[in-house]
KOLTI-110970 format. One record per residue (C-alpha): residue number from 1; x, y, z. Coordinates in steps of 0.1 Angstrom, whole numbers, always signed. Layout:
<recs>
REC     n       x       y       z
REC   NUM       X       Y       Z
...
</recs>
This chain:
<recs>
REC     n       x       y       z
REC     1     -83    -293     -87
REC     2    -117    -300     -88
REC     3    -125    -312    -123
REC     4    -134    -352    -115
REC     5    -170    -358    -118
REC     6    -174    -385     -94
REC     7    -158    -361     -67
REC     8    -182    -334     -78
REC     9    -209    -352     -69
REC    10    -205    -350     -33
REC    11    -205    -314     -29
REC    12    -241    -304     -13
REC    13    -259    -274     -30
REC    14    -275    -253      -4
REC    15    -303    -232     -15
REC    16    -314    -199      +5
REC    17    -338    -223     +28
REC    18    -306    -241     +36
REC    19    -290    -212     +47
REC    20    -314    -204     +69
REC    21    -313    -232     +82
REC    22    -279    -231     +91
REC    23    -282    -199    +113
REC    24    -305    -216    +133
REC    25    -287    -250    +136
REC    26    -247    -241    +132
REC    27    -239    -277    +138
REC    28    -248    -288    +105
REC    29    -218    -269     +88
REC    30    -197    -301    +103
REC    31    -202    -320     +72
REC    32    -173    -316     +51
REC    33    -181    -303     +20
REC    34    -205    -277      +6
REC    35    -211    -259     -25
REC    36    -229    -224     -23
REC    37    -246    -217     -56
REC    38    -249    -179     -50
REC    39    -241    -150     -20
REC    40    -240    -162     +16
REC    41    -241    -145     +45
REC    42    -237    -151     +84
REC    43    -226    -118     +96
REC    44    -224    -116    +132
REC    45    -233    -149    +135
REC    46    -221    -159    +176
REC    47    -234    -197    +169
REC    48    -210    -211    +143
REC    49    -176    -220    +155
REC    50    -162    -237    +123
REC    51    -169    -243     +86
REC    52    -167    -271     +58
REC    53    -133    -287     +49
REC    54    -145    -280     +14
REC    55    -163    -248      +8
REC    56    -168    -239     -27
REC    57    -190    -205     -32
REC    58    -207    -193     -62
REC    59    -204    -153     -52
REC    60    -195    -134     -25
REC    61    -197    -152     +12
REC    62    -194    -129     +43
REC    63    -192    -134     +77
REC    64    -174    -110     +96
REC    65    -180    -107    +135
REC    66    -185    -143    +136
REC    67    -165    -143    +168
REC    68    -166    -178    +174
REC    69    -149    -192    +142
REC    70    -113    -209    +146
REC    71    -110    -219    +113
REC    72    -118    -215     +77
REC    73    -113    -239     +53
REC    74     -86    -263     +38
REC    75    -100    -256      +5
REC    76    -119    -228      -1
REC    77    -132    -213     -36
REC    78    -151    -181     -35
REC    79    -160    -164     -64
REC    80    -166    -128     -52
REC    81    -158    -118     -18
REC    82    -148    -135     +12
REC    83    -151    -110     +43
REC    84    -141    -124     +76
REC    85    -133     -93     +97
REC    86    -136     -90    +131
REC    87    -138    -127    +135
REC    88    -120    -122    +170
REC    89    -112    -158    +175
REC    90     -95    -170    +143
REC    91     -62    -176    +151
REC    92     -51    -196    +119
REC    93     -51    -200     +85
REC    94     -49    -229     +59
REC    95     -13    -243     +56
REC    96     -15    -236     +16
REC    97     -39    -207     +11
REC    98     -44    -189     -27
REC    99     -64    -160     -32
REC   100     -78    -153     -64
REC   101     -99    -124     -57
REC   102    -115    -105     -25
REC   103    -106    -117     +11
REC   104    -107     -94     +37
REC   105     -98    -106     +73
REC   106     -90     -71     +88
REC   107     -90     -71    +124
REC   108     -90    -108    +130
REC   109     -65     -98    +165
REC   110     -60    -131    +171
REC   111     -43    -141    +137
REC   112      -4    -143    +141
REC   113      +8    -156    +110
REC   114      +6    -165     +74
REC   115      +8    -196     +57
REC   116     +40    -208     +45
REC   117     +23    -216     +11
REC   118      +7    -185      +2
REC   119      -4    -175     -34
REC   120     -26    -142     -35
REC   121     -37    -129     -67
REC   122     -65    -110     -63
REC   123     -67     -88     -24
REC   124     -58    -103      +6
REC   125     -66     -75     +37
REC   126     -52     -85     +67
REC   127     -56     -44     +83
REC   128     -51     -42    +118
REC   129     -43     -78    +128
REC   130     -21     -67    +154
REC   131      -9    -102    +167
REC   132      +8    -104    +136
REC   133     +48     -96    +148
REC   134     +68    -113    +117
REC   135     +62    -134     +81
REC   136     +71    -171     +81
REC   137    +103    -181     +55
REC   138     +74    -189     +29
REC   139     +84    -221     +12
REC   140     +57    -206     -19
REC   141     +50    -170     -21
REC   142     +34    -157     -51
REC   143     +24    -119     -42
REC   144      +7    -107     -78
REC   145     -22     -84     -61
REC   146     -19     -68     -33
REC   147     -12     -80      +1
REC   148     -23     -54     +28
REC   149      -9     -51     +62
REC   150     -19     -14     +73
REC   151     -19      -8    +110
REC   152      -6     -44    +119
REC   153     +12     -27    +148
REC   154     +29     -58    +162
REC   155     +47     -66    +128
REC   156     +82     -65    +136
REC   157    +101     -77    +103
REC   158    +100     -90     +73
REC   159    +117    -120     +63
REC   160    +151    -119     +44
REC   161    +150    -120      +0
REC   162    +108    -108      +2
REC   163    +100    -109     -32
REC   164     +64    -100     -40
REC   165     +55     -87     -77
REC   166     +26     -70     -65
REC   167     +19     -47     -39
REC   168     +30     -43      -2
REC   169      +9     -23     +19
REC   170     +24     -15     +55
REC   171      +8     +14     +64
REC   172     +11     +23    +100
REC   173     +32      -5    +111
REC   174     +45     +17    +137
REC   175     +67     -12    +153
REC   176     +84     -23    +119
REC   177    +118      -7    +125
REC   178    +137     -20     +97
REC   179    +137     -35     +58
REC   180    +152     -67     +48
REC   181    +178     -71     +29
REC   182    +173     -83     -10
REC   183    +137     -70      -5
REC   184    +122     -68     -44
REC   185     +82     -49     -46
REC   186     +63     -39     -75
REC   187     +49     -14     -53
REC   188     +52      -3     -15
REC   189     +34     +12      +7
REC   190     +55     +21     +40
REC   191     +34     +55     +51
REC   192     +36     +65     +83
REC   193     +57     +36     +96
REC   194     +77     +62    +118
REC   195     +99     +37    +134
REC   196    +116     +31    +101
REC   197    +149     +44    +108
REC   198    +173     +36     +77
REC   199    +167     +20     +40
REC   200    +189     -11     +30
REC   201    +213      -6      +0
REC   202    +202     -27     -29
REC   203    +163     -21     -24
REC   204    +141     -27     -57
REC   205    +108     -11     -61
REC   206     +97     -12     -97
REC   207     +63      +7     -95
REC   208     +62     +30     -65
REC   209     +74     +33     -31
REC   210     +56     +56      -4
REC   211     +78     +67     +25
REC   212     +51     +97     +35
REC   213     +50    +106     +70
REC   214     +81     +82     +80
REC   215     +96    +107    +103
REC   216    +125     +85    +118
REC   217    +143     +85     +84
REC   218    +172    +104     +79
REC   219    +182     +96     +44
REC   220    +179     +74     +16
REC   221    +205     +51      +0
REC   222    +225     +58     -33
REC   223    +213     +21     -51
REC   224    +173     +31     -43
REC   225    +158     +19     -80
REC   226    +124     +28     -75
REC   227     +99     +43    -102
REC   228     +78     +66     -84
REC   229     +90     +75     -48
REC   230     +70     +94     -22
REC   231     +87    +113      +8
REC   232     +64    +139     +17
REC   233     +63    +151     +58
REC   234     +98    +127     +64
REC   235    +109    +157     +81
REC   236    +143    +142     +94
REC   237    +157    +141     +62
REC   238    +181    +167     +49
REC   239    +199    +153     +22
REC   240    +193    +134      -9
REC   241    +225    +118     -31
REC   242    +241    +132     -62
REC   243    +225    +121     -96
REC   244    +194    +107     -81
REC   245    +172     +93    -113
REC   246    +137     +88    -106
REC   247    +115     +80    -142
REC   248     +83     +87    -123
REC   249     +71    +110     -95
REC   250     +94    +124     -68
REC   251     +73    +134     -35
REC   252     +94    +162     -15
REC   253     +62    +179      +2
REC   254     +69    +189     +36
REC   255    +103    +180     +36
REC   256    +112    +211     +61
REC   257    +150    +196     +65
REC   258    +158    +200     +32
REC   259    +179    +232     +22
REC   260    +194    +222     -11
REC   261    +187    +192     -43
REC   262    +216    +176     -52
REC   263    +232    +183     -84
REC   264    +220    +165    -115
REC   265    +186    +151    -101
REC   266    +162    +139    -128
REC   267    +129    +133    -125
REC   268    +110    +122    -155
REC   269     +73    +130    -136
REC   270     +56    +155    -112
REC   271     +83    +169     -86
REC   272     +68    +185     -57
REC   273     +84    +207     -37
REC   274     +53    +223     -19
REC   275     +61    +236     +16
REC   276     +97    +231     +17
REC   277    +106    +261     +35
REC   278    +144    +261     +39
REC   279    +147    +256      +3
REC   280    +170    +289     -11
REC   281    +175    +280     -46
REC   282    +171    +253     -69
REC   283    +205    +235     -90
REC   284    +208    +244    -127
REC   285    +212    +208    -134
REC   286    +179    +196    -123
REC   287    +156    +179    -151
REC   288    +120    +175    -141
REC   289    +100    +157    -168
REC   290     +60    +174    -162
REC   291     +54    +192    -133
REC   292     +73    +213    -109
REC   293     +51    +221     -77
REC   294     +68    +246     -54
REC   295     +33    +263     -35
REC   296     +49    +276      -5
REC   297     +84    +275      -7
REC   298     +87    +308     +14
REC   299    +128    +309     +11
REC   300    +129    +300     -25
REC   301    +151    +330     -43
REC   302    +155    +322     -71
REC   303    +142    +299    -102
REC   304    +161    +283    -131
REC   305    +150    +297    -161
REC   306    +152    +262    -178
REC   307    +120    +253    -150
REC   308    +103    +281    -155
REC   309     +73    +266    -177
REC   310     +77    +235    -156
REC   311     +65    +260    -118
REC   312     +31    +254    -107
REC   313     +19    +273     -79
REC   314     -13    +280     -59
REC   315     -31    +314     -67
REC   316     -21    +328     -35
REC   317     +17    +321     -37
REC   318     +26    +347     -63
REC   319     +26    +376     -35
REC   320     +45    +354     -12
REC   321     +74    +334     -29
REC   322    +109    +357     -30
REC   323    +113    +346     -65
REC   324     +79    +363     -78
REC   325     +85    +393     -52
REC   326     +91    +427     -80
REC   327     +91    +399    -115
REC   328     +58    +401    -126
REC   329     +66    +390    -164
REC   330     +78    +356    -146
REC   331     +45    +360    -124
REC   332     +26    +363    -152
REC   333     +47    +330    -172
REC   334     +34    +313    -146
REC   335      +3    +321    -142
REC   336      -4    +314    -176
REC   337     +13    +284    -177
REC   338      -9    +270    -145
REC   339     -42    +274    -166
REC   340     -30    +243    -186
REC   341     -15    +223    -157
REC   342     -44    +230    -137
REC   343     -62    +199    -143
REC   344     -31    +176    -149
REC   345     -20    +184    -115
REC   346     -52    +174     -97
REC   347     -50    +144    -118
REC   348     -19    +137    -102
REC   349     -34    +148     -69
REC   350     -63    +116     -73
REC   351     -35     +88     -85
REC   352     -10     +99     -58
</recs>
């Protein structure tokens, strides 16, 4: 975009004396374009209420708290970081805005949208911008970092056909109540978003999906393709369909309303079943690919034998679990078999 000489030559190069300068007289940042040959930074800064047209920086540029900004730049090229949280009074952002590494605007409450034109491939954090209640219908979305929405707790929907190839974090959104349809995610992030009361049929997660803590959800649809899927503590539901196939991790801890598995569930990763206490017995059909965690499943009676070098279990489970209780060969199986998934299972722990 930049690449004509003659237009190059109007960008000013602003030394450290410069910058200094600008603290002192804000005013100054009225002239329309500026080039920043290295780090820049105005945190806190209650003077400055807006910034170059232009900005180009050579590293990272941070001014968050600067409470008086309302704008940030038609054109803006940071090399490094931009941080602009807590700027309380920004309220809007470039109409065609790409991201190509670092910007975090976290806690910017008066923000309440996004660009229709929005490219992000690097980090765009947008954390607790609670005026945020919806997405615009983008007319260019290109999501191939990560986009990350936690704790945006006026967000009240997405818009229909989301597709984003990166990652979707909604952590917290407490208010979202429901997923669009034709929604298509690398990976998503939808812990703790306990007003989430249903899935929609034909959802497509290719990486992971993380439903921990969404307590409002009752069950999950037949047509989920998802590779990794986390539902730990979604205590409300009690069923899970018949041939379920998940390649990579399946997430069940805490899952107290869960008294059986279906038949033929595979799951080519870690599946753990820790703290599911109304759990009786396992199906002879299930296939789990690594790792079968079942620490405190206090009602489990009995144990496949097919699984049996798949159990892991914490030390103090083998006096507690029903299946263990008078079977100390299997005990001792097990116990030998935890010394080598000890440290694949905190592994798993870490990239959870």
């Amino acid at each position: 975009m930049f690449k004509n000489p003659k237009f190059l030559q109007v960008f000013k190069t602003i030394t450290k004396k410069k910058m200094e300068e600008l603290i002192i007289h804000p005013e100054k940042f009225k002239e329309s374009v500026w080039a920043i040959s290295d780090s820049f930074d105005l945190s806190g800064n209650k003077r400055i209420t807006s910034l170059p047209r232009i900005l180009v920086v050579g590293d990272e540029f941070d001014i968050p708290s600067c409470d008086n900004i309302f704008n940030i730049p038609m054109y803006m090229n940071v090399k490094s970081e931009l941080i602009m949280s807590n700027c309380d009074n920004l309220a809007a952002l470039p109409e065609h805005f790409i991201i190509d590494t670092t910007v975090d605007m976290s806690f910017c409450k008066r923000l309440t949208t996004l660009p229709e034109r929005l490219i992000v491939n690097g980090l765009l954090d947008l954390t607790g911008c609670s005026s945020i209640t919806s997405l615009p219908e983008f007319k260019i979305l290109e999501i191939n970092g990560v986009l990350k929405m936690d704790s945006c707790h006026g967000l009240k929907s997405l818009p229909e056909n989301l597709s984003v190839a990166g990652s979707l974090c909604l952590e917290d959104c407490i208010g979202l109540t429901s997923l669009p349809n034709g929604l298509n995610v690398g990976s998503l992030d939808l812990s703790g978003c306990t007003g989430l009361t249903s899935i929609p049929n034909g959802l497509k997660v290719s990486k992971s999906l993380n439903l921990s803590g969404c307590t409002g959800l009752t069950n999950i649809p037949n047509d989920l393709k998802v590779g990794s899927l986390d539902l730990s503590d979604c205590t409300g539901i009690t069923t899970l369909h018949e041939n379920m196939h998940i390649e990579g991790n399946l997430n069940l801890t805490g899952c107290i309303g869960l008294t059986k598995l279906p038949e033929n569930l595979y799951v080519g990763g870690m599946l753990s079943l820790n703290n599911c206490t109304n759990l009786t017995s396992l199906p002879e059909s299930l296939k789990v690919g690594e790792i079968l965690s079942l620490s405190g499943c206090s009602n489990l009676t009995s144990l496949p034998e097919s699984l049996e070098e798949k159990v892991f279990l914490n030390k103090t489970d083998s006096n507690q679990l029903p299946f263990l209780v008078g079977n100390q060969e299997l005990a001792n199986r097990i116990s030998q078999n935890n010394i080598g998934f000890a440290d694949i299972f905190r592994l798993e722990l870490l990239n959870a």
